[in-house]
N, C-alpha and C positions, 0 to 999 in steps of 0.2 A: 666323482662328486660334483655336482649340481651348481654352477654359482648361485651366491642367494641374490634374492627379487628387489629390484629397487623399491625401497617404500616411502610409502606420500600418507601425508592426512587425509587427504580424499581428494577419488578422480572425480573429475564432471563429462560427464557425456553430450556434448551440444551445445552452440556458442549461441543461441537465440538469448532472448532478456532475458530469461529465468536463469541459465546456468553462467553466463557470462556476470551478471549481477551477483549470484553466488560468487564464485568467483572474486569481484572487486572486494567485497566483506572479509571475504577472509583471507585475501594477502595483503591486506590495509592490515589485517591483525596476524601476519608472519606466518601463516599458516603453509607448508608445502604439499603444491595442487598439482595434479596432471591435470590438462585440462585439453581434449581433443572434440573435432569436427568434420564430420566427413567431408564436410563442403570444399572446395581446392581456398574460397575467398569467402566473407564474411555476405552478408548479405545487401545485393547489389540494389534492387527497385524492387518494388510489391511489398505483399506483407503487414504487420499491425504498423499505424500509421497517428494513432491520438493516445498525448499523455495527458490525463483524467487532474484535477487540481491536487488530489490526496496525494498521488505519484510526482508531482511536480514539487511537493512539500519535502517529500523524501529526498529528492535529485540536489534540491536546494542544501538541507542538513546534511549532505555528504560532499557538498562545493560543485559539484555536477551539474548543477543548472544552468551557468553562466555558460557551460559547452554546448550543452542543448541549444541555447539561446544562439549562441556565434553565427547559427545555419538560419537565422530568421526564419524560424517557423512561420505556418499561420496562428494566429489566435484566434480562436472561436468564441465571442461575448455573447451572441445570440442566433436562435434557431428561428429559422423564415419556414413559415407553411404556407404551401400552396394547394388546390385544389381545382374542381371545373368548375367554370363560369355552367349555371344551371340550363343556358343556350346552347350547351356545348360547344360554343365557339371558344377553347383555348383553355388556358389555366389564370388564374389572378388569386395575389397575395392575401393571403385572410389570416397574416396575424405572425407575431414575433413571440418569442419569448427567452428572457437567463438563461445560457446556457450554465451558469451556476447562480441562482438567486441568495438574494444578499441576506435570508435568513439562514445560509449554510457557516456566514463570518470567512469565507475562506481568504486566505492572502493572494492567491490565483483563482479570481473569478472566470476562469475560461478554460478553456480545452486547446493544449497544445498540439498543433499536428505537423509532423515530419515522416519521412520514413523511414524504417525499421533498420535500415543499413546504416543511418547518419548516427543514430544513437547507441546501437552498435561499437560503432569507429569511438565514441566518447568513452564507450566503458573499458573496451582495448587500449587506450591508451591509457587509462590509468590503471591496467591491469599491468601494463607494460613498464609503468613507472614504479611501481611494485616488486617486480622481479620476476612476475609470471605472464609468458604467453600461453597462446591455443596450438596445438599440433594442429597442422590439416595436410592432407584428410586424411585422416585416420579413423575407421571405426573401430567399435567395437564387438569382438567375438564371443566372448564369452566370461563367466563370472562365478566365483562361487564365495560364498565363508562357509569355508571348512574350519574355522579356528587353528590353523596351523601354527599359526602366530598371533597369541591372544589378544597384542597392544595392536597387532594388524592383522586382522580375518580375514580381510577379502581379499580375492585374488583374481584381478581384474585381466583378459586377454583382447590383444590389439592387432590390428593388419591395416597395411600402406592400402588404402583404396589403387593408388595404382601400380606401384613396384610388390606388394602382398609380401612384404617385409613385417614379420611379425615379433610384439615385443608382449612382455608380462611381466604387470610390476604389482605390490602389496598393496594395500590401505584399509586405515580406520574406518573408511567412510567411500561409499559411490554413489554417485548422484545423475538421475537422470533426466535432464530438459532436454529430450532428443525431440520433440514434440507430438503429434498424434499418431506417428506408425511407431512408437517406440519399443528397442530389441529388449532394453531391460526389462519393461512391466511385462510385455510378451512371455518372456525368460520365465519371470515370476507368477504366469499362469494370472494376472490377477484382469481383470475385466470392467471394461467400460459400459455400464448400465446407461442408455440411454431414456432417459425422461420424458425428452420430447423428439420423437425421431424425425430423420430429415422431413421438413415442408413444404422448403421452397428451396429453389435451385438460383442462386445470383451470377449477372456476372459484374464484373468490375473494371474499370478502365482506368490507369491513369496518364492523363497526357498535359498537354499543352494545348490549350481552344480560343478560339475566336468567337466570339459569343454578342447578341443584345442583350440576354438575359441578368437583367439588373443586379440578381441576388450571388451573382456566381461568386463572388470571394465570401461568401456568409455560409454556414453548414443551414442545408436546406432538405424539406421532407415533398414529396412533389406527388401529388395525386391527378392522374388525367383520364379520360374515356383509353384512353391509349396504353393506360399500365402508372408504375409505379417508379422512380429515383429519388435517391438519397445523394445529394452533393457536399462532399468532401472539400474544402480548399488546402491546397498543401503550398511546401516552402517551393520556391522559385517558377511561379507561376503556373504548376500543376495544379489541377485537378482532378480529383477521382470523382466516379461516377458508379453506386453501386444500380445497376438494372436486374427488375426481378425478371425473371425472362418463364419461371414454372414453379406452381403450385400444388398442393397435394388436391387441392381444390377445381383443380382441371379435369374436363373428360379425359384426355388422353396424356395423364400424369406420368411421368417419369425423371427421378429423382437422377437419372445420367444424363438427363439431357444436356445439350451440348448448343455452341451459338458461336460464329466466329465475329471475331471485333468487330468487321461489317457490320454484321446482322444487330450488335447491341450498337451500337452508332446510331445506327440507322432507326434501332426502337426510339432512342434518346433522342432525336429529330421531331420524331412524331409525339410524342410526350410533350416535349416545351413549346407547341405554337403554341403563340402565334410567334413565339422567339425562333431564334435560328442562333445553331450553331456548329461548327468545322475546325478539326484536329490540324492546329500546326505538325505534330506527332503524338504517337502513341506510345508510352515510354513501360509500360505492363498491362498483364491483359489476363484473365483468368476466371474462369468459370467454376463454382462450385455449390454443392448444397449444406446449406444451413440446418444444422439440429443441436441438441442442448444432450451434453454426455459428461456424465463423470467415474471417475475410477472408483472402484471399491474398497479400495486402500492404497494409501500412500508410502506404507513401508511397510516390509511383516515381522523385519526385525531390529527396526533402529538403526541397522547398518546402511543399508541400500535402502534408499530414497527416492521418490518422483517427485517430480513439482512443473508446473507449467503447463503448457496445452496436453503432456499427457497422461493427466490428470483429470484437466476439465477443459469442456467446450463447450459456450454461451453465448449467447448475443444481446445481451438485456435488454428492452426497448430506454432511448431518452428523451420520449413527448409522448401525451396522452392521446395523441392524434395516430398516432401510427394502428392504433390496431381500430377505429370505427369500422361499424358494420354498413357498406352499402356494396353495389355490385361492382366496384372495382375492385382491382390485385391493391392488398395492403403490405407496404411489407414489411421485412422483419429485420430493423433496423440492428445499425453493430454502432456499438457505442466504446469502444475499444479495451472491452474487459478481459481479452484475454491476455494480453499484454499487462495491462494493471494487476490484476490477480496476480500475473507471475510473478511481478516484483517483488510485491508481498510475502509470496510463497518462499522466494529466496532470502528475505530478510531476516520471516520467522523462523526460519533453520539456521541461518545464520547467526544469529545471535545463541542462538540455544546450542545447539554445538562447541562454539567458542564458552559458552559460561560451563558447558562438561569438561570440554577440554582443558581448562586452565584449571581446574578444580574447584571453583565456587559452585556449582550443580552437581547434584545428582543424576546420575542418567537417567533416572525416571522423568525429570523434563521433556527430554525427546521424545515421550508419548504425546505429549500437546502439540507437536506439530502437525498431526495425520487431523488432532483431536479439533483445533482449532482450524487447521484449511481446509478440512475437506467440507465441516461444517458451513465455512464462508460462500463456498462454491455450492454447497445445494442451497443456500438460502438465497441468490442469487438465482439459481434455477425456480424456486418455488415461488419469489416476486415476482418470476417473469411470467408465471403461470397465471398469476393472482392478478397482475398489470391486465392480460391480453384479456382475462374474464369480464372486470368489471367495464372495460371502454368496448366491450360485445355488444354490451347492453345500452348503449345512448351515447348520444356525442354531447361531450359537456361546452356548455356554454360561452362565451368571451367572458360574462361575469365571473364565470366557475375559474376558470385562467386566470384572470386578473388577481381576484382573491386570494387562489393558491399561492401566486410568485409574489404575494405582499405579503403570507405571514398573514391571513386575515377568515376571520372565519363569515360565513354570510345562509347559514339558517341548516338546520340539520342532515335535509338532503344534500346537502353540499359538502358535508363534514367528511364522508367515504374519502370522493374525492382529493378534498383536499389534505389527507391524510396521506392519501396513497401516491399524490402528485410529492408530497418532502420525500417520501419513501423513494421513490424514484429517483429523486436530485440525489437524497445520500447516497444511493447503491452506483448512479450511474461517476458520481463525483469521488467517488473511495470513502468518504465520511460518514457511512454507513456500514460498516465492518464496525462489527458488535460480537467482542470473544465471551462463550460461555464462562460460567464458575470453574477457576481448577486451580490448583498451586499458587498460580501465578496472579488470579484475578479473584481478588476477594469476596466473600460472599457469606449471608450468617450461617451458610455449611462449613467453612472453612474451617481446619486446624485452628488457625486463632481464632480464640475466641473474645478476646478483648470488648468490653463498653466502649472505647476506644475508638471504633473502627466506625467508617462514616458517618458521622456528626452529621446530626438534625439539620439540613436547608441544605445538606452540599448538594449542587447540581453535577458532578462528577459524574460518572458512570464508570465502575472498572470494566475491564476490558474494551473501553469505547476509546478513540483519543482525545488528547487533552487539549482542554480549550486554546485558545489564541488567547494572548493577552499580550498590551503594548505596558513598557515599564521604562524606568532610567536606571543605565549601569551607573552606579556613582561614584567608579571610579574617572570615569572618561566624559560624564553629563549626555553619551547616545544616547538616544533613545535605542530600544531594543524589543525585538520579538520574542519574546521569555521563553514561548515552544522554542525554538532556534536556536538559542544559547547552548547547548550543549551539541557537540555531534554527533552523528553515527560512530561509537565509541566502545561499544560493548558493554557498557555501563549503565545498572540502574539509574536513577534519574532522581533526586533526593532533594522536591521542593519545599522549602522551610518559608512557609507563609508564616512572616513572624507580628502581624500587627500592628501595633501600636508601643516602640521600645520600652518607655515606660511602665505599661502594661503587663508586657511578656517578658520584662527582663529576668526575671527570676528563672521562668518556662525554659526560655532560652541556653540558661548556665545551667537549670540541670539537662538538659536533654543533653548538650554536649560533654556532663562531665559522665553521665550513663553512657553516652557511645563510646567514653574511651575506657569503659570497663574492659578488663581480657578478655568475658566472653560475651561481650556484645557482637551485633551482628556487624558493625561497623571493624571493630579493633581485630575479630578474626580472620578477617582476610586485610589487614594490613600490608602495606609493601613491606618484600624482604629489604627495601633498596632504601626506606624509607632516608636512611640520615643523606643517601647520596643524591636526592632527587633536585633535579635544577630546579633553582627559583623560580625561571620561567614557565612553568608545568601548570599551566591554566587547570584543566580539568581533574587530573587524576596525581595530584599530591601528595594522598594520603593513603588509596587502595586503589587498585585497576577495575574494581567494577562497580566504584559507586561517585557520581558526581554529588556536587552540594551547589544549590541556587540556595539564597536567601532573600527575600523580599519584604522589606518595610512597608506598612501605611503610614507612612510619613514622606516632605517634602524632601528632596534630595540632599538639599542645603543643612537640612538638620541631623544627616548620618553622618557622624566619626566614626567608621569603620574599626577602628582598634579600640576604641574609648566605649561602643556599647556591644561589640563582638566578642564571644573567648578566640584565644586564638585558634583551635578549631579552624573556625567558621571565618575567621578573618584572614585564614592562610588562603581561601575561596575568595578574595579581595576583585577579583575581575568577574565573578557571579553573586555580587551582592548589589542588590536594586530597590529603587524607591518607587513603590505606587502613587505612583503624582500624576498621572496622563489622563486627562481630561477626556470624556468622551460625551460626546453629544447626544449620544442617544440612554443617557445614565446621567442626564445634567446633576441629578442630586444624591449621587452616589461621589466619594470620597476618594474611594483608593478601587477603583474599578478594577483590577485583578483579583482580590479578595471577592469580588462580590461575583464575579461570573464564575469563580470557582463556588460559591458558595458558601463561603468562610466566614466565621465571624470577622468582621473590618477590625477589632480592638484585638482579641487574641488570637485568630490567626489559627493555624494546622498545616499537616504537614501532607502534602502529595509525593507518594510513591509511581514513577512512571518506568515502566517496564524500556529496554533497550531500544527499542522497536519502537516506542514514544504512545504505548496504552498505557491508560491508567491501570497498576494493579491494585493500588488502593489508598486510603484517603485516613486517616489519626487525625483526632484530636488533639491539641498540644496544650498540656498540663504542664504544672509542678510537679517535683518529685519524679519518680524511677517511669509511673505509667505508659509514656508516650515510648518510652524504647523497650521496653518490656512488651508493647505488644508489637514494635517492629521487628523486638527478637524470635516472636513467636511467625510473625508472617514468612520470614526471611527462612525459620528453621523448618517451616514446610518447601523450600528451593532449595538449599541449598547441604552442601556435603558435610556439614558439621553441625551437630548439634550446640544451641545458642542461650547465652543466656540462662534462666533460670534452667531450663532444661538440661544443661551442660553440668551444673552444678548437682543436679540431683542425679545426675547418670554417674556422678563421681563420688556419689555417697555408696 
């Protein structure tokens, strides 16, 4: 007889940022991971190299960002364009611009850059604090769900890269961020549909240089008689250097071609006269061709998963300069989307998994993750399509630039443009991921059908994320990032925009005396631990998958938290806050988080923000049963229990 198979909740296959980030999500939430690498070491030099604002918001809401920070990145605030003096004598500066403009509101207005191995070493370690490391190297051979074991179908097989010491262990769940030669999707027959097939062939350098050229700690796009570079600055005095070295555009086009360090040095010499520039050293080097590919499916059965580069590959452009039509090579700038994307892609399975797993989902959830990223990843490919079309056609103006990064519109012909220039900032900044209608993200298709359900003026968007907003904790008089208050937590997200107390007080005592009905969507997933749970238990007091923020338009000074709270709401004593913060660009707005939500300032509604930090959707906040009656109904399209009135009449 056979021993039986060690089992896990799920292996990961590849320690790159998709799977390693998987990973950190779910042994922050106790989950038992195998997680293997072929590589003998984590990743040394080369590689994704910029984390995107959106990405840096997430690192931040999981305490991750202060480790990013430790390696002093560079920061990227603006992009330098350069082009030929019309004498062709050399290149000269013709123009800056945000690398995140201040119509985006982000908290990190810049582009973080490091490399790929540094941030890496941050998620290891608190992978490591956790309880889970990476085997290496180990790959993987082979895989199947045979359902032999229903609570574990898959049946994942291993070998020592170098001793071919072979092990096989069970799981719920495999997951593959092996990146673009991946055995899994191989395995699974499924296929990478390329879009835009390879065009141009890059190579890249990163070293340490000695340079005149002014702009060299600034991310720069460089046009000469001589060809095309894109300059990178990175942490400890590197620089990368991407050189386009071939085009599909060439007579004698070939997508193998090949250039050793030399030879791109030595382009990059001639490109920057009248500057001069020379490698203390060269620390990676590599040459390859760019094209835009995504996979055809992300899983076939819910079990087994891709996420990450082998999935998708893109290079979004992030200035409307990169694609003008004259006779120079233009190129095909990388804005470090593929890195960004993965994060994401690990987040959105991450959370949905854990809400199957613990039992508040249905496993019908885990059809929204193929549903949701694979969509993000062609819409990403089809802007980049729509980007390179319309700058075919004319080069827009300084005024047309200026306009765009002020938020400002300046006569019809201009409107394309400066339409497709935010476009661009959202997609290349991650604030432009926009989930369709499904379960999760409300819409008047949806299950509920509630009047209820986004309220006339709200600026919200579900499936979009949620706005920024500055507020006072009142219990401590911080001030506070309201997005930021909760963590990566596996938990809904349950903001009670409550008004004006006087106002809403009534609103406020029924809604909390309706969640604590039995079959509300609140009271059904209750802790079982409820009477033991420490005082201290900031977030999740009362059930492990839903926080509570509550937020006054009122001064700080005039909330008694127990005196106009039920206790509910007042056990939530370290997320309840006062809309008092002043903003200047809203001089005659009151309670400026109420208003950038869209909310009425006196009564107030309630924001439902998915784990991951979308909106799924946006109530009304009434008197009487209304306002959770129809959160019973949104909830009971998620989750594994019938709610609410529904519960009662399935009991009839």
């Amino acid at each position: 007889m056979s021993l039986e198979l060690e089992k896990y909740d799920i292996v990961i296959v590849g320690a790159g940022p998709v799977g390693l980030l998987l990973s950190v999500f779910l042994a922050r939430w106790g989950y038992k991971i195998k997680h293997i690498d072929n590589r003998p070491t984590p990743t040394i030099t080369g590689r994704a190299d910029g984390i995107q604002p959106r990405s840096l918001d997430l690192l931040r809401n999981m305490k991750l960002k202060r480790h990013i920070m430790e390696y002093e990145p560079a920061r990227v605030y603006e992009v330098a364009f350069w082009d030929p003096r019309k004498s062709g004598d050399g290149i000269y500066r013709t123009g800056t611009w945000a690398s995140c403009p201040k119509f985006l509101d982000s908290r990190h207005p810049f582009t973080t850059l490091l490399h790929q191995g540094l941030i890496e070493r941050v998620f290891i370690r608190d992978l490591n604090a956790n309880g889970t490391d990476v085997q290496r190297p180990w790959t993987i051979t082979g895989f199947q769900n045979d359902g032999e074991d229903p609570a574990y179908p898959v049946q994942v097989d291993f070998e020592h890269v170098y001793t071919k010491e072979k092990e096989s262990v069970r799981a719920k769940y495999l997951f593959s961020g092996e990146g673009a030669r991946s055995f899994v999707r191989e395995q699974l027959g499924i296929k990478i549909h390329h879009k835009d097939p390879f065009t141009h062939v890059w190579g890249v350098v990163d070293g340490v240089v000695r340079t005149n050229f002014p702009d060299i700690k600034m991310k720069c796009t460089i046009h000469s008689v001589f060809g095309s570079i894109m300059i990178i600055p990175r942490e400890n005095n590197l620089v990368r250097l991407y050189i386009q070295i071939a085009s599909s555009t060439d007579p004698d086009w070939n997508p193998r071609k090949q250039a050793t360090a030399e030879e791109v040095q030595a382009s990059a010499k001639r490109i920057l006269q009248p500057y001069w520039i020379d490698w203390d050293r060269v620390e990676w080097y590599s040459v390859y061709p760019i094209g835009q590919g995504i996979a055809e499916k992300y899983t076939l059965d819910h079990r087994v998963f891709l996420g990450g580069d082998c999935c998708h590959t893109h290079s979004v452009s992030v200035n409307p300069r990169s694609r003008l039509v004259t006779k120079l090579i233009r190129p095909k700038p990388k804005a470090g989307q593929g890195m960004n994307t993965a994060f994401f892609d690990a987040q959105n399975l991450a959370w949905k998994i854990h809400n199957v797993e613990s039992g508040f989902a249905d496993r019908s959830l885990l059809e929204s993750y193929e549903l949701e990223r694979k969509q993000i990843a062609e819409n990403l490919l089809d802007f980049d399509a729509k980007y390179a079309a319309l700058f075919s056609q004319r080069k827009p103006s300084a005024g047309e630039v200026s306009a765009a990064s002020q938020n400002s519109q300046a006569g019809d012909e201009q409107d394309e443009f400066i339409e497709l220039f935010k476009s661009s900032c959202e997609f290349t900044s991650g604030y432009g991921v926009a989930y369709g209608p499904n379960a999760i993200n409300w819409s008047p298709e949806h299950p509920a059908q509630s009047a209820l359900f986004h309220p006339k003026g709200t600026s919200l968007r579900t499936g979009r994320v949620m706005l920024n907003a500055n507020v006072t904790r009142v219990v401590d008089a911080n001030v506070a990032h309201l997005e930021q208050e909760i963590p990566v937590n596996g938990s809904f997200r349950i903001f009670l925009f409550a008004g004006v107390p006087s106002v809403t007080k009534e609103a406020v005592a029924d809604l909390c005396a309706n969640m604590q009905k039995k079959n509300s969507f609140y009271k059904a997933f209750e802790r079982p631990d409820i009477s033991s749970v420490s005082y201290h238990e900031r977030h999740n007091p009362h059930s492990h998958f839903y926080t509570i923020c509550t937020v006054f338009a009122a001064p700080r000074t005039s909330i008694e938290i127990v005196e106009i709270l039920p206790p509910l709401l007042a056990r939530y004593s370290s997320h309840v806050y006062a809309d008092d913060i002043e903003d200047i660009r809203k001089p005659d707005v009151k309670a400026v988080a109420h208003a950038k939500m869209g909310l009425d300032q006196e009564r107030g509604g309630i924001v439902i923000v998915r784990p991951d930090g979308y909106v799924g959707c946006v109530v009304k906040l009434v008197e009487g049963s209304g306002t959770v009656d129809a959160l019973d109904q949104y909830f009971s399209a998620i989750t594994s229990k019938a709610l609410g009135k529904a519960e009662l009449q399935a009991q009839l």
